[in-house]
C-alpha positions as CSV (number, residue, x, y, z in Angstrom):
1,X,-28.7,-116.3,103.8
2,X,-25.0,-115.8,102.8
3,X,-23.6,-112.7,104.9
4,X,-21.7,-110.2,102.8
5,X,-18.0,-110.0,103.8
6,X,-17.8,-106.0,104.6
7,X,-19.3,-103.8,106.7
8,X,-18.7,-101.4,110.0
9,X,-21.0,-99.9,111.9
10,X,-18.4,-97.3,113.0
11,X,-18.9,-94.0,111.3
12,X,-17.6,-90.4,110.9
13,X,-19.5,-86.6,110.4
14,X,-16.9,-85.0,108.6
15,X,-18.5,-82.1,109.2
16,X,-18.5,-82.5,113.3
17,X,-14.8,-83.5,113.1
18,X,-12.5,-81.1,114.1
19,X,-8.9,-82.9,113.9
20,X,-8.3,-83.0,117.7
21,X,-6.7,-86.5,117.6
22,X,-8.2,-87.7,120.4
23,X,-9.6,-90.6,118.5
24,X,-6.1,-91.1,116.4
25,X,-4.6,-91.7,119.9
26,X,-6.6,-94.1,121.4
27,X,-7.6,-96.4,118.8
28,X,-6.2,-100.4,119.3
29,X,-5.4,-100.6,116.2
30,X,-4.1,-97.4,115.1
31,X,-6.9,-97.4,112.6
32,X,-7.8,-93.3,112.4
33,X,-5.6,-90.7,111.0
34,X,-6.1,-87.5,110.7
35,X,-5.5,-85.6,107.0
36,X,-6.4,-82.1,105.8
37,X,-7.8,-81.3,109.4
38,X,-10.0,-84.6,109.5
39,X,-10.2,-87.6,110.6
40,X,-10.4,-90.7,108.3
41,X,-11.4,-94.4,109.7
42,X,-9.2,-97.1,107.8
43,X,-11.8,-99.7,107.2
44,X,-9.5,-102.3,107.2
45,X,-8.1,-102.4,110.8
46,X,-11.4,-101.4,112.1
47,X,-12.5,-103.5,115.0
48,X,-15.8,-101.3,115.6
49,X,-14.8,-101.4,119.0
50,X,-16.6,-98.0,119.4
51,X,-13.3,-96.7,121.6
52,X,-13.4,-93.7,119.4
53,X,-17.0,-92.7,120.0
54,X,-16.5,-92.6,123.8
55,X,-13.7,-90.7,123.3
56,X,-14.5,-88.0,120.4
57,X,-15.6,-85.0,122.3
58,X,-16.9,-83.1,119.5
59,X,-19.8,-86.1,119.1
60,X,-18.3,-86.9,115.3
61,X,-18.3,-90.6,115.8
62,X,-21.6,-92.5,115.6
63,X,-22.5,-96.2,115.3
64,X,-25.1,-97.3,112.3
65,X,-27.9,-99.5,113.7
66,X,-31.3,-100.6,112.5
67,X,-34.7,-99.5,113.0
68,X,-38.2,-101.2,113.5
69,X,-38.7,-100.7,110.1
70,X,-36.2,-103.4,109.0
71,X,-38.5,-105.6,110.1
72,X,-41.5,-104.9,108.1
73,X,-41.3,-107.0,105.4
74,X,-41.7,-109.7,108.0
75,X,-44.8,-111.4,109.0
76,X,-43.5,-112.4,112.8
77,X,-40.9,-110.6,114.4
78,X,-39.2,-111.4,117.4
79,X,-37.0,-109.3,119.6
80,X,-33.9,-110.4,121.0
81,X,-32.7,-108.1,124.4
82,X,-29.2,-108.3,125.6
83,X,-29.0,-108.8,129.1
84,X,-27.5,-105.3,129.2
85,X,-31.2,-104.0,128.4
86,X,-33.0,-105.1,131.7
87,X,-30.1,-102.7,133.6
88,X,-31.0,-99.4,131.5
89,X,-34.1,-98.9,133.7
90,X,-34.1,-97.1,137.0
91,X,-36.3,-98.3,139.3
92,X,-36.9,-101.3,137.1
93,X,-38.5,-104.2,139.7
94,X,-39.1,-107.2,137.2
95,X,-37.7,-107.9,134.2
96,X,-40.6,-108.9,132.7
97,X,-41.7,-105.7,132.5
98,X,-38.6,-105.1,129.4
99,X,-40.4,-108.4,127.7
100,X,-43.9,-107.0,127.8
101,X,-42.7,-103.8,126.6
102,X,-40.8,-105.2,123.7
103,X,-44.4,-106.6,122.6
104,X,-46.4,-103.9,123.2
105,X,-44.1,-101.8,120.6
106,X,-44.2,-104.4,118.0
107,X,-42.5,-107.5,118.6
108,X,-44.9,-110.6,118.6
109,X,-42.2,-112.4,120.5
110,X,-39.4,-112.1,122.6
111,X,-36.5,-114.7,123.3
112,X,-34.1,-113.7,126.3
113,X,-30.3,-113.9,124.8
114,X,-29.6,-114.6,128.9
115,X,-31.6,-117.2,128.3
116,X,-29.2,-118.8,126.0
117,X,-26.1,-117.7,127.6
118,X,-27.3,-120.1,130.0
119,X,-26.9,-122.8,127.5
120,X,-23.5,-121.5,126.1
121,X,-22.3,-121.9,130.0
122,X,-23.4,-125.2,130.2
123,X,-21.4,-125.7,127.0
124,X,-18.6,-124.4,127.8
125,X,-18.3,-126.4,130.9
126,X,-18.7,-129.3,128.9
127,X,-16.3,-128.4,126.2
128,X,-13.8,-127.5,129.1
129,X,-14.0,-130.6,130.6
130,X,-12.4,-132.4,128.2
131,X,-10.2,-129.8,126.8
132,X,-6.3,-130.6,125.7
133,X,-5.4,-127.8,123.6
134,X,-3.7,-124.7,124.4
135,X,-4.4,-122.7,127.3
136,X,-5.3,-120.1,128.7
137,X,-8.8,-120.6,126.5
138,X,-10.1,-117.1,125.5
139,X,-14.0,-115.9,125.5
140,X,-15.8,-115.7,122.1
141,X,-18.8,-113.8,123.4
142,X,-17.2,-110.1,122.6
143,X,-16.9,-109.6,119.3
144,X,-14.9,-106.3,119.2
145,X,-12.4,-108.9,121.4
146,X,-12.3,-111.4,118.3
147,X,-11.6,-108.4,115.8
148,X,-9.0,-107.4,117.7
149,X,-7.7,-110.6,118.2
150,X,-7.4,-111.1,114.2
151,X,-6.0,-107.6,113.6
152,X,-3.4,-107.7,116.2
153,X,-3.0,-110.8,117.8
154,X,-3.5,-113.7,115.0
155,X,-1.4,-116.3,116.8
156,X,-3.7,-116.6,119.3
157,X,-6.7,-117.2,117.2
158,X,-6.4,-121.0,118.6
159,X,-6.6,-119.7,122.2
160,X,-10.5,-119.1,121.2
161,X,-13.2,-121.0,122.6
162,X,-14.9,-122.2,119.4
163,X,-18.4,-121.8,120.7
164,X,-21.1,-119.4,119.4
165,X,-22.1,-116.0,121.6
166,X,-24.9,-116.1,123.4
167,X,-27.0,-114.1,120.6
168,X,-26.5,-116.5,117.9
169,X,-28.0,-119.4,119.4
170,X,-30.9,-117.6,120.7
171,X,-31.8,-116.3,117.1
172,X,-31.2,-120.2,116.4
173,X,-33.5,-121.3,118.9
174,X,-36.2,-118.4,118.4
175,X,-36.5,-119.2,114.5
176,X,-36.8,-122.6,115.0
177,X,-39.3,-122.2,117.7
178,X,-41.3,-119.8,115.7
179,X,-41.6,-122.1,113.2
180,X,-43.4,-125.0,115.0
181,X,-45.7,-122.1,116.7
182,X,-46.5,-120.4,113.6
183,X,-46.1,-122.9,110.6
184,X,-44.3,-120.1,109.2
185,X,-41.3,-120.4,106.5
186,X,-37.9,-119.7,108.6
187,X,-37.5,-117.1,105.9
188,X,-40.5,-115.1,107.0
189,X,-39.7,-114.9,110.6
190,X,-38.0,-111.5,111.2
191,X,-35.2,-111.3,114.1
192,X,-33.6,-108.2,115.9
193,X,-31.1,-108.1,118.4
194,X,-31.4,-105.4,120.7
195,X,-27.8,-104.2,121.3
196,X,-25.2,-102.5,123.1
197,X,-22.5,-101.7,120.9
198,X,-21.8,-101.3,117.3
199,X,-19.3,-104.5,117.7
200,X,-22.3,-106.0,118.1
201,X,-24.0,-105.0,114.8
202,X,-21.3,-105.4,112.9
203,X,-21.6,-109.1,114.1
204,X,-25.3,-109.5,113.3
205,X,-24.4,-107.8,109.5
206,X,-20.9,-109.8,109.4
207,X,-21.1,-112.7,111.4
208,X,-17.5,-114.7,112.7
209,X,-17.6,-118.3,112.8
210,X,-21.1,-118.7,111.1
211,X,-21.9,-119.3,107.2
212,X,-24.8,-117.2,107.1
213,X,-26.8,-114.6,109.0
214,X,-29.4,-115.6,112.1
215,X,-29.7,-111.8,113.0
216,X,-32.2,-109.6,110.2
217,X,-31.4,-106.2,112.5
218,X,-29.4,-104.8,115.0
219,X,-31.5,-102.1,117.4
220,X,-29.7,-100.0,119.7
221,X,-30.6,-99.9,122.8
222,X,-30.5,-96.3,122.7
223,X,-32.8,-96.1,120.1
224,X,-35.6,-98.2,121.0
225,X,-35.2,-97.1,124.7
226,X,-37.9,-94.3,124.4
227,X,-40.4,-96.6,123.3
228,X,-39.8,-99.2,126.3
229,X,-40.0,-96.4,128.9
230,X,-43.5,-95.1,127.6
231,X,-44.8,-98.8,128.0
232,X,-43.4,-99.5,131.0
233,X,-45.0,-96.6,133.0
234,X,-48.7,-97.9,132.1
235,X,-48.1,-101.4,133.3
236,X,-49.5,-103.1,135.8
237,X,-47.8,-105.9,137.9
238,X,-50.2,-109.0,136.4
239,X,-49.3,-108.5,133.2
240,X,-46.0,-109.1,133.2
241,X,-44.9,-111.4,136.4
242,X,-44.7,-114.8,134.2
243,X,-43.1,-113.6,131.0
244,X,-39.4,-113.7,131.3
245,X,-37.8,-117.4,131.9
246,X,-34.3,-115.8,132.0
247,X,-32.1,-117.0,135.3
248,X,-29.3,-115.5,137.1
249,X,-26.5,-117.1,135.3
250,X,-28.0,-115.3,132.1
251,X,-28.6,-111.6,133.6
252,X,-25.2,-111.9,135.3
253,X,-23.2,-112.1,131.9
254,X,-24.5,-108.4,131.0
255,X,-21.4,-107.3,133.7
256,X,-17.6,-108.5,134.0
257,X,-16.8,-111.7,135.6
258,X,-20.8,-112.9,134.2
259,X,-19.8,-115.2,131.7
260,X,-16.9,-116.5,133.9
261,X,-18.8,-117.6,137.6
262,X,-21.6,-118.6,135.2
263,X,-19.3,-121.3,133.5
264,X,-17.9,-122.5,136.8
265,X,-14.7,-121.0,136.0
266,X,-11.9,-121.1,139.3
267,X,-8.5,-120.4,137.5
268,X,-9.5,-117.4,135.3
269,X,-9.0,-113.5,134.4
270,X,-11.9,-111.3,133.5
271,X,-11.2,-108.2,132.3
272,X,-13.0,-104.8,130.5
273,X,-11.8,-101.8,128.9
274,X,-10.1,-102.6,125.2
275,X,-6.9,-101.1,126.5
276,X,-6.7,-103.6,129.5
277,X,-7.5,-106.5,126.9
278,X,-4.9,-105.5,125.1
279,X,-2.5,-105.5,127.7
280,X,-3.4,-109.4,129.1
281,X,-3.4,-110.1,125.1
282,X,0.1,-109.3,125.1
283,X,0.8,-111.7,128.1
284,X,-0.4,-114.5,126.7
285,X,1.5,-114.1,123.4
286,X,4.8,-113.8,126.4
287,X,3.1,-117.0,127.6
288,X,2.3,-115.7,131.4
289,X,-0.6,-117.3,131.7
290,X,0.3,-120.8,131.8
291,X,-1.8,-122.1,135.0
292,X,-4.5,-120.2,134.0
293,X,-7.8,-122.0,131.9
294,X,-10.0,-119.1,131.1
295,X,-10.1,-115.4,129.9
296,X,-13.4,-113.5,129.8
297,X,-12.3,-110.3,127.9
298,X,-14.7,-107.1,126.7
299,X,-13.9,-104.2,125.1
300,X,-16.3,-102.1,126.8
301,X,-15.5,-100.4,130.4
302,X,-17.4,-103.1,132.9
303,X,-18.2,-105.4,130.2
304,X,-21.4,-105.0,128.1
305,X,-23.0,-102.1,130.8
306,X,-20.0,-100.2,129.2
307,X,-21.1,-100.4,125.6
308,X,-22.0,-97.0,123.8
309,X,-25.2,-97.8,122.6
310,X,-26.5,-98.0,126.1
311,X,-28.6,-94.8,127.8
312,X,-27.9,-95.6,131.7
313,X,-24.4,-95.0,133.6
314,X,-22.2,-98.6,133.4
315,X,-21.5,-98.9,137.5
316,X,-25.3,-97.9,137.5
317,X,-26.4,-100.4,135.6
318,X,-23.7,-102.9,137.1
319,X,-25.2,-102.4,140.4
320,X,-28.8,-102.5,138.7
321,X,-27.8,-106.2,137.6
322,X,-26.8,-107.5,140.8
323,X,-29.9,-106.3,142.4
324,X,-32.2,-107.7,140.2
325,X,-30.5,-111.4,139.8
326,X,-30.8,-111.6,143.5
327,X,-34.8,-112.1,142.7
328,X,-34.1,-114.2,140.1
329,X,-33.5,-118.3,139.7
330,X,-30.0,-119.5,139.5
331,X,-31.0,-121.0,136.2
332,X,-33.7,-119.4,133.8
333,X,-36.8,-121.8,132.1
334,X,-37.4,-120.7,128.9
335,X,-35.6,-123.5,126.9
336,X,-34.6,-126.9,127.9
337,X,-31.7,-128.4,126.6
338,X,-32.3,-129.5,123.1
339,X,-31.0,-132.9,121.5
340,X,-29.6,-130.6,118.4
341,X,-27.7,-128.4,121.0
342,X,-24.2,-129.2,120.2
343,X,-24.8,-129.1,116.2
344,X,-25.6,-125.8,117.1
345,X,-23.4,-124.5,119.8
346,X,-20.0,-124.3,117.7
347,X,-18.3,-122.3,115.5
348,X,-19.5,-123.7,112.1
349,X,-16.8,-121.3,109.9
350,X,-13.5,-120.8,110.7
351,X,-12.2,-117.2,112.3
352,X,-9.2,-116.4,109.9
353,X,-6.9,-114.0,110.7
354,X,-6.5,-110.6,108.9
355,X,-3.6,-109.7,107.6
356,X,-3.6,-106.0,107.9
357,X,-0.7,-104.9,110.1
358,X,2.1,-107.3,107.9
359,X,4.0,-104.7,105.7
360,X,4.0,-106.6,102.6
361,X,3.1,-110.0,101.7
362,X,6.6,-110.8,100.3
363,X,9.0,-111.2,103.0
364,X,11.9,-109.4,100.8
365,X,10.0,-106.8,100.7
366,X,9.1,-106.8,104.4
367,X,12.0,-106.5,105.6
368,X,13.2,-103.9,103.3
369,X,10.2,-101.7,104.2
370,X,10.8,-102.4,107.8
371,X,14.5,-101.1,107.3
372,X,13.3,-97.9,106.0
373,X,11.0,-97.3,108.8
374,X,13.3,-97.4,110.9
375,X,15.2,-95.5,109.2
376,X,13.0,-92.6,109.4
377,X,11.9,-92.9,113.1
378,X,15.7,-92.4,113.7
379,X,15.0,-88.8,112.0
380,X,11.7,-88.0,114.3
381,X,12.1,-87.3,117.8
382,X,10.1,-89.8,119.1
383,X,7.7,-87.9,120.8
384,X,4.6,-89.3,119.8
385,X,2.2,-86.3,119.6
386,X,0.3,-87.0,116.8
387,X,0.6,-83.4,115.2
388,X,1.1,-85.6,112.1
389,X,-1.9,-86.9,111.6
390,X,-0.7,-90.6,112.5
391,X,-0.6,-92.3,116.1
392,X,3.1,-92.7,116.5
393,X,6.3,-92.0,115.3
394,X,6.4,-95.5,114.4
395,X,3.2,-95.2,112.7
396,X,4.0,-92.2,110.4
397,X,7.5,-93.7,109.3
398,X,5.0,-96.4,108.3
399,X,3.0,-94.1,106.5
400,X,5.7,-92.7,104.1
401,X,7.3,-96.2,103.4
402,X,3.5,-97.2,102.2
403,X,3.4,-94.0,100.1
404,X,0.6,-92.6,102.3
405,X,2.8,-89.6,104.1
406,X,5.8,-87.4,103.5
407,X,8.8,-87.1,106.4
408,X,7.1,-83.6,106.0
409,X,4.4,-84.3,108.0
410,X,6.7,-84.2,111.3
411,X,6.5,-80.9,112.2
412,X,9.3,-81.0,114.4
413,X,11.7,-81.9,110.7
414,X,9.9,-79.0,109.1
415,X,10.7,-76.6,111.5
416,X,14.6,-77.8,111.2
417,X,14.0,-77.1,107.6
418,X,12.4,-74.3,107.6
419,X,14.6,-72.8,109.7
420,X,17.8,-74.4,107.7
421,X,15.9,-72.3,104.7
422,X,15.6,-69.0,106.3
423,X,18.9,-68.8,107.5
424,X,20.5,-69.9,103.9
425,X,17.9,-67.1,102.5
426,X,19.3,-64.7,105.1
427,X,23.0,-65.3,104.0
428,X,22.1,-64.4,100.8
429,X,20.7,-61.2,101.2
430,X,23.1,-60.2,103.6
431,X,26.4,-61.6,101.7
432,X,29.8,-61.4,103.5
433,X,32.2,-59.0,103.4
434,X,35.6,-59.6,102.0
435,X,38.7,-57.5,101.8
436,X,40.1,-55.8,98.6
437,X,43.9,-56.3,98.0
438,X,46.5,-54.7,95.9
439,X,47.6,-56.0,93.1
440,X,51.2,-56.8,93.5
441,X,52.0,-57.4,90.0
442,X,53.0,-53.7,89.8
């Protein structure tokens, strides 16, 4: 099915907003400003990165996601947990308990995205091995990561490892193996992914580097959570001990540094928190990272435990991870490698970058926009508070020259004005005094 080519999952409640530019300031891509008292999301440099939800402390940021009832026009439906889920419960002892939980509340299968992270580490050894391109070679399992990377950072588009996240091959995988159980069409096999982060749906609704969907819904975790727990508590221990086939390598890439020890990585940087990324981003455009082969790079604070869309704390749920891969396998069972494996494992659409940032797309014109902004940022006082509306300084002079803002907006050149005004409107009411003279023509 051909995805459609816009979406976010990012929203805003007007009527929560209350123009505190917290989210104006902290966005990657400067893709908030604020007007008449309220924010407004510009959907083009939106990364869905969800930065501004964690941040927004009037709760007026919220992420779309889907419900069971996507599903019911389905006649098998299988769930799809991030490894992220089996960390949200306290006191959880197996993670089979999350799988028989996730069929008890309708799912009538379940397909561990660990379980194909697995495979995508064994890939990416592989593909590593006999790599020649440019180095270092940057993660493609975070999708906020590759927005951000297309927004802001388009050069190094060809840094990316070209293989598929983890969630896309399991929905690959699942389909097809729900079709030789079932005899089902592929078409009437439902799939959800049970999420994180709004990145995350985003990617299910607007894939990168895929033709088509695999993904039917995106769940929060948050959402379905409630459910899982109610299960859960009735269990008893022989009902689930044999269901989930997911290994250590697989749980262990729901935390920073996962996908990295799980790939066999030595020479490598793994870091979380969008405005760290950004920061080692910026290196590698400097080319400072010459020696090194690998980055592993997630928007959320400690990797996917960080993610918005979760319910537990992240260095909770961390430390819930390590705990529970110490009972597990080093490898998971539920798939063995297939022979259509590396059909499947790559990119099959090419990640193009998005020209948002570029001032025009006549050079001519670039440059003389980028002459006036600079013009005007010589008139502001560089102090970056955001009273404007806009980010920076730098973003607001950018503003006016697009025809978006007025050198108005600064409140520090109004106030000269304004001031400028009343004292021309005081001189006038108050005129000087001259002297009278004689006429000397007498």
């Amino acid at each position: 099915m051909e995805h459609q080519t816009y979406f976010h999952s990012v929203t805003l409640n007007k009527d929560l907003c209350r123009g505190c530019i917290n989210c104006v300031k902290r966005c990657p891509t400067e893709a908030i400003r604020v007007r008449d008292g309220k924010a407004r999301i510009l959907g083009e440099r939106c990364i869905d990165c969800g930065e501004c939800i964690r941040v927004c402390p009037h709760h007026a940021k919220r992420a779309l996601s889907d419900g069971m009832e996507a599903l019911d026009g389905f006649k098998y439906k299988i769930a799809l947990p991030a490894p992220v889920l089996f960390a949200q419960v306290k006191h959880l002892d197996h993670t089979g308990r999350i799988i028989l939980a996730l069929k008890r509340i309708g799912f009538d299968d379940v397909y561990e995205v660990g379980a194909a992270a697995e495979l995508i580490s064994q890939s990416t050894m592989e593909y590593m091995a006999t790599y020649q391109g440019p180095i270092p070679l940057i993660s493609s399992a975070c999708p906020a990561v590759l927005r951000l990377i297309r927004v802001r950072f388009p050069d190094l588009l060809d840094h990316l490892l070209p293989l598929q996240p983890p969630v896309e091959l399991a929905a690959v995988m699942a389909r097809r193996a729900a079709v030789e159980k079932t005899g089902l069409k592929p078409e009437e096999i439902g799939i959800a992914f049970i999420t994180p982060c709004p990145a995350k749906v985003t990617a299910v609704k607007v894939p990168l580097g895929n033709q088509s969907r695999n993904i039917d819904a995106a769940i929060a975790i948050s959402r379905i959570y409630p459910q899982l727990i109610q299960e859960i508590k009735k269990m008893q221990p022989e009902e689930f001990v044999h269901l989930s086939h997911m290994g250590r390598i697989g749980l262990s890439w729901a935390a920073n540094s996962g996908e990295s020890t799980g790939s066999g990585q030595r020479r490598y940087i793994a870091a979380d928190g969008i405005e760290n990324v950004i920061k080692l981003l910026e290196a590698v455009e400097d080319e400072q990272f010459t020696r090194l082969d690998f980055m592993e790079l997630s928007a959320c604070p400690g990797g996917c435990v960080g993610g918005v869309m979760n319910v537990e704390n992240p260095y909770a749920a961390a430390a819930r991870i390590k705990r529970l891969a110490r009972d597990l396998p080093h490898v998971g069972t539920q798939w063995p490698t297939p022979e259509w494996l590396p059909e499947e494992v790559f990119f099959n659409k090419k990640i193009e970058p998005l020209n948002v940032m570029a001032l025009s797309n006549d050079p001519t014109q670039a440059l003389e926009m980028f002459a006036e902004i600079q013009s005007y940022e010589r008139k502001f006082p560089g102090l970056d508070c955001g009273s404007c509306g806009s980010p920076t300084c730098h973003a607001l002079a950018e503003d006016i020259v697009k025809g978006y803002r007025t050198e108005d907006d600064c409140i520090y050149l109004l106030k000269d004005k304004l001031e400028h005004l009343a004292e021309s409107l005081a001189g006038l009411s108050h005129p000087t005094p001259t002297e009278d003279y004689e006429d000397d023509s007498e």
